[in-house]
Structure formats: C-alpha cells, structure tokens
C-alpha positions in Angstrom: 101.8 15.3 171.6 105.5 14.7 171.5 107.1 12.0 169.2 110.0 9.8 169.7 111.0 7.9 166.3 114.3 5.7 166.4 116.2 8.5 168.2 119.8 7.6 168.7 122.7 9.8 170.3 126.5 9.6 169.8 128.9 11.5 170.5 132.1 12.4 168.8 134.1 10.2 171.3 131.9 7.1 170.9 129.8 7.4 173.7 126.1 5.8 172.9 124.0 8.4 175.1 120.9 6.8 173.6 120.9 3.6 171.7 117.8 3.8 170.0 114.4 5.3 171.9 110.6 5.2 170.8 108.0 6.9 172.8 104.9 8.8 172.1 104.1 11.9 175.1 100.0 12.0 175.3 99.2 16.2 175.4 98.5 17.6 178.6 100.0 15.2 180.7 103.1 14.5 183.0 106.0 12.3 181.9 108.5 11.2 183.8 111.7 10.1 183.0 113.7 7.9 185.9 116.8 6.5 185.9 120.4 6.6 187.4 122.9 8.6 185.9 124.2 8.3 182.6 121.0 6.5 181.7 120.4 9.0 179.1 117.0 10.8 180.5 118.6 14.3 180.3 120.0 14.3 176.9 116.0 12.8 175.9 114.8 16.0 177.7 117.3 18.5 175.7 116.6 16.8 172.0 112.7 18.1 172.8 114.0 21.6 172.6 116.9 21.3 170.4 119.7 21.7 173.1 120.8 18.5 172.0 120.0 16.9 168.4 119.6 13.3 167.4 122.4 11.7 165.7 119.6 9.9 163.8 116.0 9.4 164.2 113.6 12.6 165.2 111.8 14.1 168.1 107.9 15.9 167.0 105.9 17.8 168.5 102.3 17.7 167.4 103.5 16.1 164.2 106.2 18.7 163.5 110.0 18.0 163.3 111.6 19.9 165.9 115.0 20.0 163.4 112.9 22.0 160.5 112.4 24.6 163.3 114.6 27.6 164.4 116.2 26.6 167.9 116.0 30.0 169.6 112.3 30.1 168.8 111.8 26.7 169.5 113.2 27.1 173.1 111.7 30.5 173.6 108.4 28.6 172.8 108.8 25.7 175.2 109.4 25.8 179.1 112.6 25.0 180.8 113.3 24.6 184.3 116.3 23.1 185.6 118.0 22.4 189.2 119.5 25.1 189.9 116.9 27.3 189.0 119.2 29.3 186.4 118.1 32.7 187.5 120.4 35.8 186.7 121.9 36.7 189.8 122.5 40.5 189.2 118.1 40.9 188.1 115.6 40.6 190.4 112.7 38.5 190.9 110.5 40.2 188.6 113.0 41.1 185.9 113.9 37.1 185.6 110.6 35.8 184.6 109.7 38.5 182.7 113.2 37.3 180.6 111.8 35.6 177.8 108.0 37.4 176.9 110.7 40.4 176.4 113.0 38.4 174.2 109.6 38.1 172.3 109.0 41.5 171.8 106.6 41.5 174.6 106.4 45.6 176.2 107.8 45.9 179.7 105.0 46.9 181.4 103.2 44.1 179.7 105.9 41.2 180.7 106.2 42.8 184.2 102.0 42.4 184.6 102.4 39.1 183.9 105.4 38.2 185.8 103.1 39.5 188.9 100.5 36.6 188.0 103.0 33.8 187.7 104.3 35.0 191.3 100.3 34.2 192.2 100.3 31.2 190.6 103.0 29.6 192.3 102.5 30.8 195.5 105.2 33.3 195.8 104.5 36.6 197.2 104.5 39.9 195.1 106.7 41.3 198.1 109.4 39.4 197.2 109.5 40.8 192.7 112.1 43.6 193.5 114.1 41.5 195.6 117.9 39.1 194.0 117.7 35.9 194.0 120.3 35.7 196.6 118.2 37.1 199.0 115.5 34.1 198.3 115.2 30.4 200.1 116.3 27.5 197.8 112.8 26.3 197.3 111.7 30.5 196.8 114.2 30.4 193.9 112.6 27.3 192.2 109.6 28.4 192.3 110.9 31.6 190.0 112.0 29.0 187.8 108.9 27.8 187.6 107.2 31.0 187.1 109.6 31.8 184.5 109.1 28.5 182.3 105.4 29.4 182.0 106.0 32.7 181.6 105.0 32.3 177.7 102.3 30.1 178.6 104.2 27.6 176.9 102.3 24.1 175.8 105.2 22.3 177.0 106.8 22.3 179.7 110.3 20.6 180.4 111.4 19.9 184.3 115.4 18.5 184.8 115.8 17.3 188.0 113.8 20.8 189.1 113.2 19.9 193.1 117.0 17.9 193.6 119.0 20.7 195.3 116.6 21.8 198.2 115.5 20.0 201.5 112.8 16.8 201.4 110.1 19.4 203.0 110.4 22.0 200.3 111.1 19.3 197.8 107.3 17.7 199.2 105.9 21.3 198.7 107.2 22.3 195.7 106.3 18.6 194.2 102.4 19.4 195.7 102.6 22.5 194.1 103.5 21.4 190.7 100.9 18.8 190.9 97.9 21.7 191.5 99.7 23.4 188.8 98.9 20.6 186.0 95.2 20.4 187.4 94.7 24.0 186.6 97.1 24.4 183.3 96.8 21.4 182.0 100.4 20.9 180.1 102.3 18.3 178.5 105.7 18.3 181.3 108.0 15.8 180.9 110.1 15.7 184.2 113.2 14.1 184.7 114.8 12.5 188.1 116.6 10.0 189.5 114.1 9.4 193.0 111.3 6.8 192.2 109.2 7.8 194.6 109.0 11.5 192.9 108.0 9.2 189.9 105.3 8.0 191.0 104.0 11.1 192.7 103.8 13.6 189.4 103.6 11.0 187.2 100.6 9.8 185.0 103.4 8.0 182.6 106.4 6.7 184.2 109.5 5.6 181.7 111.7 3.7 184.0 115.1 3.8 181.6 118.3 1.7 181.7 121.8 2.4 180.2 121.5 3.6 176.7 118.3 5.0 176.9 116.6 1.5 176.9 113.3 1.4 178.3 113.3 -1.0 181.0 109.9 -0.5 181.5 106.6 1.8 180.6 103.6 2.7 182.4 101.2 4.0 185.0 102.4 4.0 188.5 100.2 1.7 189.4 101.2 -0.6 186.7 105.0 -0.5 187.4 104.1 -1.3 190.9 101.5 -4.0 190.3 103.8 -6.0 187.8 107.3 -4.7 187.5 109.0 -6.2 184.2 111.8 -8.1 185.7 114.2 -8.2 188.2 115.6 -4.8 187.3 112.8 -2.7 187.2 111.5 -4.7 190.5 115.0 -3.6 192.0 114.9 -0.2 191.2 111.5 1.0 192.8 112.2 -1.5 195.8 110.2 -4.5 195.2 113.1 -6.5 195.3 114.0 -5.3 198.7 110.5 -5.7 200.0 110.3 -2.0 200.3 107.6 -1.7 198.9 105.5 -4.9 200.0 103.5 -3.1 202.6 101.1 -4.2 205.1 99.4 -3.1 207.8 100.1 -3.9 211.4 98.0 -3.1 214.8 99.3 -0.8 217.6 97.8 -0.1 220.8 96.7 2.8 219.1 95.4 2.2 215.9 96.7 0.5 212.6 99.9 1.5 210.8 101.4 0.6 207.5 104.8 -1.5 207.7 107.4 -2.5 204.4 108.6 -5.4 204.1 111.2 -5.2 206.7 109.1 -4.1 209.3 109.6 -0.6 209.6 106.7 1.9 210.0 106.0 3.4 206.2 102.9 5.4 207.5 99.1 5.7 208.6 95.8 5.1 207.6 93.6 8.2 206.8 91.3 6.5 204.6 88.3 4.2 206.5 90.2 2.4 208.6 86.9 0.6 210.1 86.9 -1.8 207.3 90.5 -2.4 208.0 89.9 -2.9 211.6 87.2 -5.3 210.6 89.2 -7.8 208.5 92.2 -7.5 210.8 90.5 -8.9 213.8 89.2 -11.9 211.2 93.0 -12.9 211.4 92.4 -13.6 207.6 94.8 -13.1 204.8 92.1 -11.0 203.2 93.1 -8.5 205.7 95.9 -7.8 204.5 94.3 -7.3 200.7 91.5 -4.9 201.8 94.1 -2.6 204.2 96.6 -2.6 201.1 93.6 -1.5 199.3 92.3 0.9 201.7 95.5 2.3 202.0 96.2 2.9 198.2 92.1 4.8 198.4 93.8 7.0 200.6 96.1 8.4 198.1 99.5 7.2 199.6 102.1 8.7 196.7 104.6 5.6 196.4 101.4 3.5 195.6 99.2 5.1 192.9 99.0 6.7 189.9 97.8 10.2 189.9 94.5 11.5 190.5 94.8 14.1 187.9 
C-alpha cells in the first residue's frame, strides 16, 4: 500500500506544485493519475520514489517513510517507466534491462537469463536482445522499458505518461498488454496521463486532479462516469459535451452506438438480441438496456476494469 499524508510541494521560486494531497494506493492494483499539465500528477509520481521530496507531509509505502530510506535503493527497488522509454542508446536490448539486477550485484549471466524472460513476458521476441535501440519500433522500445522496470520484480511499479509518444494502434496494444500484465503479476502501478479514456481503460482507481494537486474527484471508472462531481470533472471526461451520453441507433444493418452528437462511437458485440428487442418497443427503456448491454460488452470508455 502506498500512503499520501498532507504532502505539499514548493518550489524555491514559489511555485505550489502540490497544495496539499491525501490518498491511500490499495496493493496490487492500478492507479491512475489524470490531469492536464501542470496539474501536479508527475511530481506525485516522483515523491513515491524519492525523485522529488515533499516540502512537508510524507509519502509510505507499506507503512514505511520513503524519506528514512536510501534513494538509490529505493529507486533500484521500485519500477520506473517513462515516455521515452530512457534506454541507453549505445547498449543493446538485452544489456538495458538487465541495467539494474547488475547494479544489485546480480551475476551477468544471471541478469542476462532473466532479461530473456521479461522479453517473453512482454511479447518481444528474443531475436531482437542483441540488437540498439535504434534499430527498434517506438512501441518495440517501450516495451524494453517495460521489461526493464520489472526487471527486479519490483512490488511497485511507476508508469509516466509510458504509451504518449507512439501511434493510437501501438498505444491500444501496448495499453492491452499492460492490462494482461497486472492479471498475471499482480502489482501496485500507479500510471500517470493526461488521455481520459487511457484512464478508464487501466484503471481500477481513477484520481481525476486539478491545479495544485487537488483532487477534483476519486473513484472507479464507472463511478466517475455514473456521477461526475461537478461541472469540472463532468467537462473533463466529456459529459459536458455529451461525448459520452451514448446510445444506440438502428442501421439497415444492425445496431450501432452513437454520442451525444450523433457520431458513430462503436458496435455491439455483446447480445444484441435483447437490444433489438427493446428497440423495436420504441420505449425509453431501450435505450437503458442497450446502454447496459453495451457496457456488458466491455466497451473501455464505460467500465471499470475487469481485473
């Protein structure tokens, strides 16, 4: 579990990064902070592994103060990936996410073995350990990252803005990925971006933050979507627009989900016979039970995960 108690952050010019922040991060989950920038979600992520420190307040994990413990061994304890990946250019694959078990004394042979496994895990070939990370596809490089942050088997794993430099199919992949990643591992990540709708996806707790690191709002995706807190929060994921007041519509050949605006948001896969049902009633329950169907079928704007 990680512990946020009365954290504040200021720097020496006056800037109030974080105003004052309180959270408690359940184990072996996926947190997500979201928020525009400047809203203070990165600097949360860096106090967790002392790349930033509280002006006042502290950040725990499992009930320990992460300022009464060495900061090199602290990071070389928790994972980091960031956007860019961060891999060293001039060592290959192999070499990079075997970086830290030898920092920790770990034999090369032995840190090599298991940089081969994390290049199973994350669906990366083995053909590709002896290669540079030039000579990798954007989302290929991430995916090192990724291998490299649990190449400790760290308990904790911290994600900043991880998927926001490659294109929206690799992004989709690499955001799949991640998600079968948690089923099987089973760590605490807290992820930080500024795209609701990767929010929702990978998130089991969603911290929506404003300026300051206020929480404008706290929950389950699900929750946040079924009763945003105000006009802000209601804004920001696209209630206010209607975006995300979907329904569904019949075509000539078969129902579709459309926002609020009228624009095709996507299919039914779930058991579209009940939908068809209610539709032809004409009823406004139609509406309810395809929104519902629809959620069933595990559309990622809607619902909280499944993990």
């Amino acid at each position: 579990m990680i512990e946020f108690r009365s954290v504040r952050k200021t720097y020496p010019d006056g800037t109030n990064a974080v105003e004052r922040f309180d959270l408690v991060i359940p184990s072996r989950t996926t947190t997500v902070f979201v928020g525009s920038s400047g809203c203070g979600k990165t600097t949360l992520l860096r106090m967790i592994n002392r790349m930033v420190d509280p002006s006042s307040g502290f950040v725990s994990i499992d009930g320990k103060d992460v300022a009464t413990s060495d900061p090199v061994k602290l990071r070389r304890s928790i994972g980091y990936v960031m956007q860019s990946s961060g891999l060293l250019p001039h060592r290959k694959v192999a070499d990079n996410i075997a970086t830290v078990p030898l920092l920790t004394g770990v034999s090369k042979a032995e840190a090599r073995a298991r940089a081969l496994e994390l290049m199973d895990t994350v669906g990366l070939d083995r053909a590709f350990a002896d290669r540079y990370p030039s000579q990798l596809s954007g989302g290929q490089q991430q995916r090192v990252g990724v291998a490299r942050g649990l190449a400790v088997d760290p308990n904790v794993l911290l994600m900043d803005e991880p998927f926001g430099a490659v294109d929206p199919l690799v992004r989709n992949d690499l955001q799949d990925e991640l998600i079968r990643l948690q089923r099987e591992l089973g760590k605490t990540v807290v992820f930080v971006t500024h795209d609701i709708d990767e929010a929702f996806k990978l998130g089991d707790q969603v911290v929506i933050l404003k300026k300051g690191g206020e929480i404008a709002q706290l929950g389950t995706p699900a929750e946040i979507l079924s009763e945003p807190a105000d006009d802000f929060v209601a804004n920001f994921i696209g209630a206010g627009r209607g975006r995300r007041a979907l329904r569904v519509e019949q075509t000539p050949t078969g129902p579709i989900v459309v926002d609020g605006d009228g624009r095709a948001a996507g299919v039914l896969t779930g058991p579209v016979a009940v939908v068809d049902a209610a539709a032809a009633q004409g009823t406004t329950a139609a509406t309810t039970k395809a929104a519902a169907s629809h959620d069933a079928a595990g559309a990622p704007a809607q619902g909280g995960s499944t993990r």
